[in-house]
LUMVEXDO-911771 format. One record per residue (C-alpha): residue number from 1; x, y, z. Coordinates in steps of 0.05 Angstrom, whole numbers, plus 5000, padded with zeros to 4 digits. Layout:
<sites>
SITE    k     X     Y     Z
SITE  NUM     X     Y     Z
...
</sites>
This chain:
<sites>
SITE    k     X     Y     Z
SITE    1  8538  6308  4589
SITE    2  8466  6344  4585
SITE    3  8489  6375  4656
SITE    4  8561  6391  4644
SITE    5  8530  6435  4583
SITE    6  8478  6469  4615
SITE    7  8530  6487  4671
SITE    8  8588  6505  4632
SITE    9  8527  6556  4596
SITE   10  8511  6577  4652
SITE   11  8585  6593  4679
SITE   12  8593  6624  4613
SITE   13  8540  6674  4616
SITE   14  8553  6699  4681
SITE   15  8617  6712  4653
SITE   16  8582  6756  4602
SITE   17  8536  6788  4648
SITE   18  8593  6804  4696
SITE   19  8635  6830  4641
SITE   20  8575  6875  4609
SITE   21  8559  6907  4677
SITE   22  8640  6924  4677
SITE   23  8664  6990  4636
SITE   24  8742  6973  4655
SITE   25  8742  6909  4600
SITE   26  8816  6917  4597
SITE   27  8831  6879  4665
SITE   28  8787  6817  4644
SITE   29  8827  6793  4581
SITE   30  8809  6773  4522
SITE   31  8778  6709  4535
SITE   32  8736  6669  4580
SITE   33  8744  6593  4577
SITE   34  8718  6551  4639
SITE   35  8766  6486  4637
SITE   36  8736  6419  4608
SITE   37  8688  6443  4572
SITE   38  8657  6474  4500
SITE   39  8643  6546  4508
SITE   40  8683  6603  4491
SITE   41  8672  6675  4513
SITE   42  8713  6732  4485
SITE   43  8716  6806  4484
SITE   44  8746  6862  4443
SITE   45  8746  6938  4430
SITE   46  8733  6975  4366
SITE   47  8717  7048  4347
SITE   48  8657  7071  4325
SITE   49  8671  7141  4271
SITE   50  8621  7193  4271
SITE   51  8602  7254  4230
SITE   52  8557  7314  4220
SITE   53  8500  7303  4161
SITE   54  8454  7362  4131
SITE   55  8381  7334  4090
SITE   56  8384  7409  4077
SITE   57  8316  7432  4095
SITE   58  8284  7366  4062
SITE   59  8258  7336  4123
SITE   60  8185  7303  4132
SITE   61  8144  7342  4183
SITE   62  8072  7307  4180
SITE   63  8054  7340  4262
SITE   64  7997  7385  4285
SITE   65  8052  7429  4309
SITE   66  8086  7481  4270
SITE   67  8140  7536  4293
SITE   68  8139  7614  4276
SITE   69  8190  7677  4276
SITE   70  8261  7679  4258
SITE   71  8328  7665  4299
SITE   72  8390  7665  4296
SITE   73  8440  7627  4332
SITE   74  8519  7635  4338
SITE   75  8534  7555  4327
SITE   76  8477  7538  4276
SITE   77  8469  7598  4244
SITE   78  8389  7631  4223
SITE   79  8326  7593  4217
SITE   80  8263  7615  4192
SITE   81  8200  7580  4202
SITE   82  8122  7596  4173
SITE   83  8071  7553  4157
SITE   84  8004  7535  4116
SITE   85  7943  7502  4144
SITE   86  7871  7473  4128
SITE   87  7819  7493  4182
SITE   88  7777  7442  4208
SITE   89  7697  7447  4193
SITE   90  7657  7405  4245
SITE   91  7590  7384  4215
SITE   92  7563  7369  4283
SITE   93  7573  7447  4304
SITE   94  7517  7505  4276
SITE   95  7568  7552  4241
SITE   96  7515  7612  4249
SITE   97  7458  7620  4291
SITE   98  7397  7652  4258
SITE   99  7374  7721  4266
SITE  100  7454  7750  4246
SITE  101  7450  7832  4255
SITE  102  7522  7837  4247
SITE  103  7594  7813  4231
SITE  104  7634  7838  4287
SITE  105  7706  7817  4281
SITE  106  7747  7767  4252
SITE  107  7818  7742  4296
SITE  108  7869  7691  4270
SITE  109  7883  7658  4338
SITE  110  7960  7633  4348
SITE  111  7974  7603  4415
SITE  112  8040  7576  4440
SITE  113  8070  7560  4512
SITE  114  8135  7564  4496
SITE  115  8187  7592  4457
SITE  116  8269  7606  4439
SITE  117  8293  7668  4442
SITE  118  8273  7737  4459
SITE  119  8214  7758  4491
SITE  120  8224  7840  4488
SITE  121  8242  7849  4414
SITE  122  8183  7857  4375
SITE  123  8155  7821  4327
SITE  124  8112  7815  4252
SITE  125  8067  7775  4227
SITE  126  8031  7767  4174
SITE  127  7966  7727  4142
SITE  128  7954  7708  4068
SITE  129  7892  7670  4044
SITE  130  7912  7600  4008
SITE  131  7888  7597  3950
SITE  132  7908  7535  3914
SITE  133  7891  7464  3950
SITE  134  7937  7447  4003
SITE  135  7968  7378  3970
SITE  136  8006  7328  4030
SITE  137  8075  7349  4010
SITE  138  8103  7345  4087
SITE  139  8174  7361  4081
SITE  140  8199  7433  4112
SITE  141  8227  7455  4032
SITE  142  8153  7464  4021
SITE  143  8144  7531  3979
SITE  144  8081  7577  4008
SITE  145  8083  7619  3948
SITE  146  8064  7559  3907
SITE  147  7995  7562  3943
SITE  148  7975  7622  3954
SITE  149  7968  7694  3923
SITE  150  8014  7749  3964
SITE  151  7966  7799  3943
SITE  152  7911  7773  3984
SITE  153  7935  7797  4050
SITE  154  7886  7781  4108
SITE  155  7914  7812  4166
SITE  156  7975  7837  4200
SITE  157  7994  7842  4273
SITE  158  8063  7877  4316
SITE  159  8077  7860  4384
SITE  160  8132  7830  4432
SITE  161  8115  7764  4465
SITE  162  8118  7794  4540
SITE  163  8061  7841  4524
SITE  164  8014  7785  4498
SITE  165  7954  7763  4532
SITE  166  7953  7692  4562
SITE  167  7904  7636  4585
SITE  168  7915  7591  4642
SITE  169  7885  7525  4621
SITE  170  7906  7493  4690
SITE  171  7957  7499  4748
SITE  172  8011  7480  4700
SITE  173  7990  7504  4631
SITE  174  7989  7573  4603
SITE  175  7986  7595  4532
SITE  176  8008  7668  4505
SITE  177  7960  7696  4441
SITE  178  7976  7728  4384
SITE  179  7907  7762  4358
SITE  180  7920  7775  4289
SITE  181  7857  7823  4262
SITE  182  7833  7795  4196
SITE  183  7785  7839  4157
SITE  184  7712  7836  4170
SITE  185  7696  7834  4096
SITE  186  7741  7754  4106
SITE  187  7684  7744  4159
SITE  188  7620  7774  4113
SITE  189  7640  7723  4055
SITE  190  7641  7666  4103
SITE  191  7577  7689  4129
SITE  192  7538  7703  4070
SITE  193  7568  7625  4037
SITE  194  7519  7598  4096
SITE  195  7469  7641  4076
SITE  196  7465  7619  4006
SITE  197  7493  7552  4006
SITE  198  7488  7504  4058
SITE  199  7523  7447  4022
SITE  200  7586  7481  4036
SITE  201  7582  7468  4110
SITE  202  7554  7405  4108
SITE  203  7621  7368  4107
SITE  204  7698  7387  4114
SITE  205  7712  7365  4041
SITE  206  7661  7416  4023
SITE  207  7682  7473  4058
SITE  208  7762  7471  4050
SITE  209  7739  7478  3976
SITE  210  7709  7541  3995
SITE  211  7763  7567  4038
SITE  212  7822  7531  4026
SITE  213  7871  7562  4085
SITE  214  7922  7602  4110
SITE  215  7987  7619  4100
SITE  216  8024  7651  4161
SITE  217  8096  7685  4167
SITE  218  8140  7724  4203
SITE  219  8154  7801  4170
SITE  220  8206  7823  4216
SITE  221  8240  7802  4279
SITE  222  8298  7756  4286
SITE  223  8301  7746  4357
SITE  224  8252  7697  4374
SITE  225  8228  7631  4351
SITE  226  8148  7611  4378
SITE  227  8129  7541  4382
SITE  228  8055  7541  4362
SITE  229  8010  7497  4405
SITE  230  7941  7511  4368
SITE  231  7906  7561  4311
SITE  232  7838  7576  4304
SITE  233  7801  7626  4259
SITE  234  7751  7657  4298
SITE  235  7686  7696  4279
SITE  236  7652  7743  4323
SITE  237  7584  7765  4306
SITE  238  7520  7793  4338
SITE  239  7451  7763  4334
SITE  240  7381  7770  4369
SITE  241  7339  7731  4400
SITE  242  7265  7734  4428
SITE  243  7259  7735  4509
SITE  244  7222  7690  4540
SITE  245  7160  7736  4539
SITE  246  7166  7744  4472
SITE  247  7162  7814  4484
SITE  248  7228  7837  4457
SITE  249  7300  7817  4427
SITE  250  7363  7810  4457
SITE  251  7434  7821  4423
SITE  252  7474  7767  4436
SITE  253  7541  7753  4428
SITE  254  7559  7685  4375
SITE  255  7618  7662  4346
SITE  256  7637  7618  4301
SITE  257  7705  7575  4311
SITE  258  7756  7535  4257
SITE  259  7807  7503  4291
SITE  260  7870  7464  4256
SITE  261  7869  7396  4280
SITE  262  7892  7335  4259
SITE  263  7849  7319  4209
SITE  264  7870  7367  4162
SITE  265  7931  7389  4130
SITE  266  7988  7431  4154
SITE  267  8055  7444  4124
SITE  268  8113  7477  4158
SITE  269  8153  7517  4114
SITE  270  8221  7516  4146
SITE  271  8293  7548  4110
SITE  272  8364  7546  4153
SITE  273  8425  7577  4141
SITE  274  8480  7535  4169
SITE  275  8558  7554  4175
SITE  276  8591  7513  4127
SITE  277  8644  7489  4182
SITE  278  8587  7452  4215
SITE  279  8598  7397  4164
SITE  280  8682  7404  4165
SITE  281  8718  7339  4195
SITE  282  8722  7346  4267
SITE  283  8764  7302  4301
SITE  284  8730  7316  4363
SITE  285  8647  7337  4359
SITE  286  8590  7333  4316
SITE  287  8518  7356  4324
SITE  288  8443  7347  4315
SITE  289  8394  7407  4310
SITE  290  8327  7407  4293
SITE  291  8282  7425  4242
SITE  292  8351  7435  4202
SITE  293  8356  7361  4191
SITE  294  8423  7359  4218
SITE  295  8446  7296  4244
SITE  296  8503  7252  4274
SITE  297  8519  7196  4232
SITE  298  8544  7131  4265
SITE  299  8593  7089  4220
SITE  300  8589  7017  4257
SITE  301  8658  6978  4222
SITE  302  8605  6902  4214
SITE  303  8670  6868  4180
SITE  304  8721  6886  4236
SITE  305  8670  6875  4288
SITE  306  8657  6800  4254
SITE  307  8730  6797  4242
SITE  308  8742  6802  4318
SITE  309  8687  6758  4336
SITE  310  8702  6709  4288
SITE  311  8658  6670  4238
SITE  312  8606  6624  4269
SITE  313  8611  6660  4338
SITE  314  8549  6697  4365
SITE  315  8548  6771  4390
SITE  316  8523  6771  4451
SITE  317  8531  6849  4470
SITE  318  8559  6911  4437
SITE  319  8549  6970  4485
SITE  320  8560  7042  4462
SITE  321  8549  7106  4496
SITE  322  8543  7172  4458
SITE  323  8560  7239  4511
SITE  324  8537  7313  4497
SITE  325  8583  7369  4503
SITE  326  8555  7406  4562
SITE  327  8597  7450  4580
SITE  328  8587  7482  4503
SITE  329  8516  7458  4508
SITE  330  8492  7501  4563
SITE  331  8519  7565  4524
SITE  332  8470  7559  4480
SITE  333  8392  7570  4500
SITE  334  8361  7519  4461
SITE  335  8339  7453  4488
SITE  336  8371  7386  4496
SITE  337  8330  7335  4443
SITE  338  8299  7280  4491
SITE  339  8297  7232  4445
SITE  340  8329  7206  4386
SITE  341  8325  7151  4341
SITE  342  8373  7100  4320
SITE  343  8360  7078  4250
SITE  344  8402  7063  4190
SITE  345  8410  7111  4138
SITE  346  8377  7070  4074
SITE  347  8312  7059  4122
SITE  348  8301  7141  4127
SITE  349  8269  7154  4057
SITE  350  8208  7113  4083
SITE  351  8209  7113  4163
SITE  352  8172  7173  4166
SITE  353  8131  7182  4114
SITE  354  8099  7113  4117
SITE  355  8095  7121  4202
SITE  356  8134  7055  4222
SITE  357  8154  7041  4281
SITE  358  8214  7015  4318
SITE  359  8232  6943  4311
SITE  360  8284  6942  4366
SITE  361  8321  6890  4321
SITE  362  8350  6945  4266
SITE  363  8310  7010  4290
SITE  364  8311  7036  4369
SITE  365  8294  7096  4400
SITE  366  8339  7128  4461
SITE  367  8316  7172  4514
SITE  368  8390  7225  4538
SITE  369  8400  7209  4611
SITE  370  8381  7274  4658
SITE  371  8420  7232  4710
SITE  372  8479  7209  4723
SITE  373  8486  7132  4740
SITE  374  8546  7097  4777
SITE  375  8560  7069  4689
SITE  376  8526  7125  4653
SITE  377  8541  7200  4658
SITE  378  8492  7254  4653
SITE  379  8477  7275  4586
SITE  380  8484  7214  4548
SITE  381  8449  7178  4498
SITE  382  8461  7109  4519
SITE  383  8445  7062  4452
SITE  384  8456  7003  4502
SITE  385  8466  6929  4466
SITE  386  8464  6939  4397
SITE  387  8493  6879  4382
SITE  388  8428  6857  4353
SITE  389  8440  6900  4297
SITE  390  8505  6873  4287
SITE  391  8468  6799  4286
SITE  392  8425  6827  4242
SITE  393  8469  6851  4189
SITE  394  8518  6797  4188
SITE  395  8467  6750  4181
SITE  396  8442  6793  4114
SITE  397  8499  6804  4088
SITE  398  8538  6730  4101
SITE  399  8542  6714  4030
SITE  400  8594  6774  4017
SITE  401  8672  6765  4029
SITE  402  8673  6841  4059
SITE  403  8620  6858  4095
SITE  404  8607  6937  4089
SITE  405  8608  6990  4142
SITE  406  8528  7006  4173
SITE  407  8517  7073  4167
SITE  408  8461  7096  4225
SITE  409  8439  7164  4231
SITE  410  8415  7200  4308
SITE  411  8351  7228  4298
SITE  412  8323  7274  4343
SITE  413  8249  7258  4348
SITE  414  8179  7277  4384
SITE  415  8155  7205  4408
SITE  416  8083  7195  4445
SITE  417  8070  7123  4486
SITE  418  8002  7092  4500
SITE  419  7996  7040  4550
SITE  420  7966  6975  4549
SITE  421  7911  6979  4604
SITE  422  7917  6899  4607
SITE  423  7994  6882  4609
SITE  424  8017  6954  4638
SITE  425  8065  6947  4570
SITE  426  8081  7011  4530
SITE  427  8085  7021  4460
SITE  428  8100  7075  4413
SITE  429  8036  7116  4386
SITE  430  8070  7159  4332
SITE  431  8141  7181  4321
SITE  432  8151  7253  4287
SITE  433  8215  7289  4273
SITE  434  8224  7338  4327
SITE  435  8188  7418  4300
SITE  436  8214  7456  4349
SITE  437  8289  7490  4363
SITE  438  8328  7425  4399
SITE  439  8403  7418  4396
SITE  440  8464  7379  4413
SITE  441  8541  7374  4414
SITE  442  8561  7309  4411
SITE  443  8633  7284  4442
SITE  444  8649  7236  4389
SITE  445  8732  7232  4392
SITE  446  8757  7167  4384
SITE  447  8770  7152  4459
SITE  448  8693  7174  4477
SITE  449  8672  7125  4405
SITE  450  8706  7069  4426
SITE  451  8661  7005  4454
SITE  452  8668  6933  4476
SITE  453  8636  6874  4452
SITE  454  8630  6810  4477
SITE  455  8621  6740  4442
SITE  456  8612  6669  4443
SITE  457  8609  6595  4417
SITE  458  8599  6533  4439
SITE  459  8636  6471  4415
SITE  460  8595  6413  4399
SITE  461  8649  6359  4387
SITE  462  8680  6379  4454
SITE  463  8648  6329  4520
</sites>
């Protein structure tokens, strides 16, 4: 009886692993049932309804990466982006050497490799001093304006992004810079502080009470969006030093560097205009685009899916493919999100801002497909078996005649992997929402939202 069991198991799960390799489910039936024995396997479709969300610029952007200009769009409308930052003060670094004859010039440095938009048109920006304490509010409806004084402006700069200068950092890295020229009096202050008063340099805490940031914005331009890869405010000075016949002095060239890093605080202020129609009923699209916070929301039907199971039956796989709308895709020039992630819409509040992770149980994250497959087409975020959020769920909510409808959200996100140097295994480092321009057009009409499942039980009182 032990061995009829185990057989009849295994007959019944090749069933399942032939039918889950098979898109065509209609040609199989609706049940599997090898003779003589206690397992049942069955399969059904349902329909999966989808819909366009807004958070409406309320969306948590702890990153070391911030975006800058203005852009406009003929599907998602204008966004503008600007952004505050601490600068980093490294106690193991000399700010000044001794011997100063002179404060040179003082640069905000703003370096990006790449960008939406136009690279002709040109371009303002602008530099206030903070001057309140930057406080860890990281969502993108951050107000500057609560921080800092618009009077104190610290520099302005004009150009186009063609006509910047760039940096080569290796074969397959360059950065364009914008040089914004700060005052030299900005530089003096700074200068004289170490003079008089060490303390102030002695420790980061210490010095962002001295100077407490910057603000940075776009003044005019709409044509391009930057994606900013690093700042630093930069101090150039001239100082002397004795030869080594201590016959005369040399002027030599110093300067003294603040980078943002991740250590310190930076806020991206971000505000979109979106057409209203975005958010109509469509019977036939929806759409992500970042930083707007727009999203697709999933609406998975638990109580017809345990309906057509059937109570005390197991879930054994529940595959569902979302496909992009290329062809209206690839009329726009913004980029594809990689990655998004799969998560209910009652775990959002929190995912984020407390930096969980993934369970792969409730939560997953899905790479789009750059490739088609001989099952999945190119351009497809393929959510694979979620049936173990259907387990999940059912399980939770098994007390309850009705069981409600799980509402999941598609997230685009930035995701970084480490790799265990031991077990080769990979696991998720940190998972941001996506700050930079990323969008998508989802096809998500009922015959593209519809998905199979597959389910089973086995029959203890049958031998």
């Amino acid at each position: 009886m032990k061995f009829k069991a185990l057989s009849s198991l295994a007959i019944a799960l090749s069933a399942i692993i032939f039918i889950a390799c098979n898109d065509d489910i209609d040609s199989i039936g609706s049940s599997i049932q090898p003779d003589g024995d206690g397992i049942f396997v069955g399969t059904d479709t349902l329909t999966v309804t989808a819909e366009t969300i807004s958070f409406r610029d309320s969306v948590y952007a702890r990153t070391i990466y911030s975006m800058l200009g203005e852009y406009i769009d003929p599907v998602f409308g204008k966004v503008k982006s600007e952004y505050m930052c601490e600068f980093f003060m490294m106690d193991t670094i000399k700010a000044f050497q001794e011997n100063v004859v002179s404060i040179d010039s003082v640069i905000m440095e703003t370096g990006f490799s790449t960008f939406t938009g136009d690279s002709i048109s040109p371009m303002g920006v602008a530099v206030y001093e903070v001057t309140s304490p930057l406080k860890p509010f990281f969502f993108t409806s951050v107000d500057p304006k609560n921080y800092c004084d618009m009077s104190i402006l610290l520099g302005q700069s004009i150009f186009s992004i063609q006509n910047l200068p760039d940096t080569a950092f290796s074969s397959s890295y360059r950065t364009k810079r914008i040089l914004t020229k700060v005052g030299i009096e900005k530089g003096q202050t700074i200068y004289n502080e170490w003079k008089n008063n060490r303390e102030t340099f002695k420790n980061p805490d210490n010095f962002k009470e001295f100077f407490k940031g910057v603000y940075v914005t776009s003044t005019f331009g709409s044509g391009s969006m930057i994606n900013v890869d690093y700042n630093e405010f930069n101090v150039y000075y001239t100082y002397n030093v004795r030869n080594t016949a201590n016959t005369a002095d040399s002027a030599v060239r110093g300067l003294f560097s603040l980078p943002v890093t991740p250590e310190v605080i930076q806020m991206n202020s971000i505000k979109n205009t979106l057409p209203e129609d975005l958010f109509t009923s469509n019977a036939t699209k929806t759409y992500m685009k970042t930083p707007a916070g727009v999203y697709t929301k999933l609406v998975l039907p638990l109580n017809d899916i345990v309906n057509k199971a059937g109570k005390g039956r197991t879930l054994n796989s529940a595959n569902l493919k979302i496909k992009g709308f290329t062809e209206e895709e690839e009329k726009l020039n913004i980029t594809r999100p990689t990655y998004v992630l799969l998560l209910n819409k009652d775990s959002l509040e929190n995912f984020f801002y407390k930096s969980k992770k993934p369970d792969n149980i409730t939560s997953f994250v899905i790479k789009r497909t750059t490739s088609a497959s001989s099952t999945t087409p190119i351009n497809t975020y393929d959510l694979g078996n979620i049936a173990t959020i259907i387990n999940h769920y059912a399980d939770y909510y098994k007390d309850r005649e009705t069981l409600p409808d799980l509402e999941y959200l598609m997230i685009p996100v930035t995701v970084k992997t480490t790799t265990n140097s031991s077990t080769g295994a990979e696991s998720y480092s940190y998972i941001y929402n996506i700050m930079s321009q990323t969008s998508a057009i989802l096809r998500t009409d009922p015959d593209n939202m519809k998905f199979s499942i597959i389910y089973s039980k086995y029959n203890n009182n049958k031998e």
